[in-house]
N, C-alpha and C positions, 0 to 999 in steps of 0.2 A: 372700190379704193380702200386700201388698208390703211387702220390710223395707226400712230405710232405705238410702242408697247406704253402699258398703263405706268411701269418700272420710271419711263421716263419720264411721263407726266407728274408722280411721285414726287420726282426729286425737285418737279419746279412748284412744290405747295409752298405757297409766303408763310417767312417765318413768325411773321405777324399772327398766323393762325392757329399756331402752338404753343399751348400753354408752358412757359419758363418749366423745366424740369419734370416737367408730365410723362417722360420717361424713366426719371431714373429709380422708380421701383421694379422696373422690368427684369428681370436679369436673365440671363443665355436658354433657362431654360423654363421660360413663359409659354403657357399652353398659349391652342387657339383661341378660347374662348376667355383668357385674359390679355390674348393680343388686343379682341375685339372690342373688350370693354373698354378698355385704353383708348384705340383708335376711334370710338363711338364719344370718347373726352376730347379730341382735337390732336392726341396726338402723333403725328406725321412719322417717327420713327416707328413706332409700334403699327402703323398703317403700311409702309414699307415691308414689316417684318411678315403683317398678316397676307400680305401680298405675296411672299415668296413662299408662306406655307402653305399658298392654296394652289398657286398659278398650275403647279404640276399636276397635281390631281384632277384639276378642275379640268387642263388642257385635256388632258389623257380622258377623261369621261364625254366630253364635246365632243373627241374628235374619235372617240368607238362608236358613237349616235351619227355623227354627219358623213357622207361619203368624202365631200372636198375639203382637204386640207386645209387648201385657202379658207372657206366659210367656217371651218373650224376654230381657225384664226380671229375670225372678225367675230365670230361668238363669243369666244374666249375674251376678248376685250368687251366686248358688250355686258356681259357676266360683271365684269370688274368695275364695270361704271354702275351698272345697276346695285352694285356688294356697297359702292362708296357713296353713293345716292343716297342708300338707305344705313348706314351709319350712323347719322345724327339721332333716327331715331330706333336706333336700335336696344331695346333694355332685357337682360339678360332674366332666361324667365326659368331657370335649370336646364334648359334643352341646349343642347350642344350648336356652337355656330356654325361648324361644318355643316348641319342639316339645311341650318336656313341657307346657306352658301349656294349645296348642292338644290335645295329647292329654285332658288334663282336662276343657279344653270339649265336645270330642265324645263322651266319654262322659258328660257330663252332657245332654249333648243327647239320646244314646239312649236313655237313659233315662227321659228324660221321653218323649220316644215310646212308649216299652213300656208307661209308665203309661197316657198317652192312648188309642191305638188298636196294640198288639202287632204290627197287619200292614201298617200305612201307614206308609209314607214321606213323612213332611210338609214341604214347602221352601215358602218363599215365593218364590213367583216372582219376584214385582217387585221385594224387595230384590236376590234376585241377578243381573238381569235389570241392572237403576239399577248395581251393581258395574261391571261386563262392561264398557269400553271399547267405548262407542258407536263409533267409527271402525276397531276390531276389527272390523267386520261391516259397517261400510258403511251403516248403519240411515238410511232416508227416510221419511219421512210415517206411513205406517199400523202400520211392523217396528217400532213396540214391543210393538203388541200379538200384532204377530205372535210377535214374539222369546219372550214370555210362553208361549206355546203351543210351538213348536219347541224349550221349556227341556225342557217337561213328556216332551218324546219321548227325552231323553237317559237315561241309562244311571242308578243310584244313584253310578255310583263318576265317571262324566265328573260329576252334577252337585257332588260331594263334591271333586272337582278342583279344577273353577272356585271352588266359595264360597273353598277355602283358601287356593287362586290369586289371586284377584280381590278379592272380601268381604274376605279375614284379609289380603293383601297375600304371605304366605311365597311362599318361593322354593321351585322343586321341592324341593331337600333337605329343605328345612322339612316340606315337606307329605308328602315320604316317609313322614321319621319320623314322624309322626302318624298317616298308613293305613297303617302297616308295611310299604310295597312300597319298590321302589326309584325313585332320582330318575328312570330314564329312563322308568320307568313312569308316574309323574306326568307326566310329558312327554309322553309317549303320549297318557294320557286327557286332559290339556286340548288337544292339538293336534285329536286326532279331534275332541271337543264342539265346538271352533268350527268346524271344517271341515264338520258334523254341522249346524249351525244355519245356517252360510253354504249348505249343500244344500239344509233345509229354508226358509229363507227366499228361495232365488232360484226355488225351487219355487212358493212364495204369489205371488210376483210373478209368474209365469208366470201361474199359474192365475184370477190378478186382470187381469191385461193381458186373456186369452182371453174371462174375463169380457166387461169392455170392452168390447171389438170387437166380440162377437156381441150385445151388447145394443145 
């Protein structure tokens, strides 16, 4: 059963719970991590805000890890109860909230894995595939479906790289803190995964030219 979006939950926070003018140092253009400080204060506008600067990113990375839509769905709100949960106590330690954000989605994410099948690793290809900068790779006519196939040969942690990279948008720091390794590590494994799909994809072209010709 799908719950409603968290958007609308949002709008029904008692005004009781908002501190009188707890927004109006905010202005149009409030990082994330002074959204959060704000919303971690009680208040429900700056919560709203922190809501819409994540939902997209946060959607789009859930739903390049889950194969179903639907579940990506219900993750995605799950994420947002877990993000508002821990709010109260959230105190800003220089690390960027988006990390802690995207930490919270990937263990929600694992977790529904473990529920589903304990030894699969479930990605959708074609969201993370649609993410990936088409002109990263040079893609003509047939490589997407190739690209779909050459995802599947990458590694857990190259394709854990690109969704963060690509799908969530972070920057290696970001995506460090998120798989606990370090930035030049993230650096690593998304250089290798495209270098990895650009191998495997001038490979299918070989193998489709050869085709060709002898047919």
């Amino acid at each position: 059963m799908h719950e409603p979006p968290l958007s609308a939950s949002l709008a029904t926070t008692p005004a009781a719970a908002v501190p009188r003018g707890a927004g109006a140092a905010l202005d149009g253009a409030a990082s994330v991590d002074d959204l959060a400080r704000a919303a971690s204060a009680g208040d429900a506008q700056a919560l709203g805000r922190l809501y819409g600067a994540l939902v997209g990113p946060i959607s789009r990375y859930v739903t390049a890890r889950l194969r179903r839509r639907e579940d990506a769905e219900d993750v995605t709100h799950l994420v947002f109860e877990r993000i508002v949960a821990a709010l109260p106590r959230y105190r800003h330690d220089g690390k960027p909230f988006a990390a802690f954000a995207f930490r919270v989605a990937r263990n929600a994410v694992i977790d529904h894995q473990r529920r589903l099948r304990p030894t699969a690793a479930l990605w959708s290809i074609a969201e993370l595939a649609d993410a990936i900068e088409l002109e990263t790779l040079s893609l003509r006519g047939e490589s997407i479906r190739e690209l779909h196939a050459a995802i599947r040969r990458l590694t857990p942690d190259q394709r854990e790289a690109l969704a963060l990279r690509y799908s969530a948008g972070l920057t290696a720091e970001e995506a460090a803190l998120v798989m606990g390794r370090r930035a030049g590590t993230i650096r690593g494994l998304t250089f290798r995964a495209i270098e990895s799909l650009r191998r495997f994809l001038s490979a299918e072209d070989a193998e489709t030219a050869r085709t060709q010709k002898t047919g």
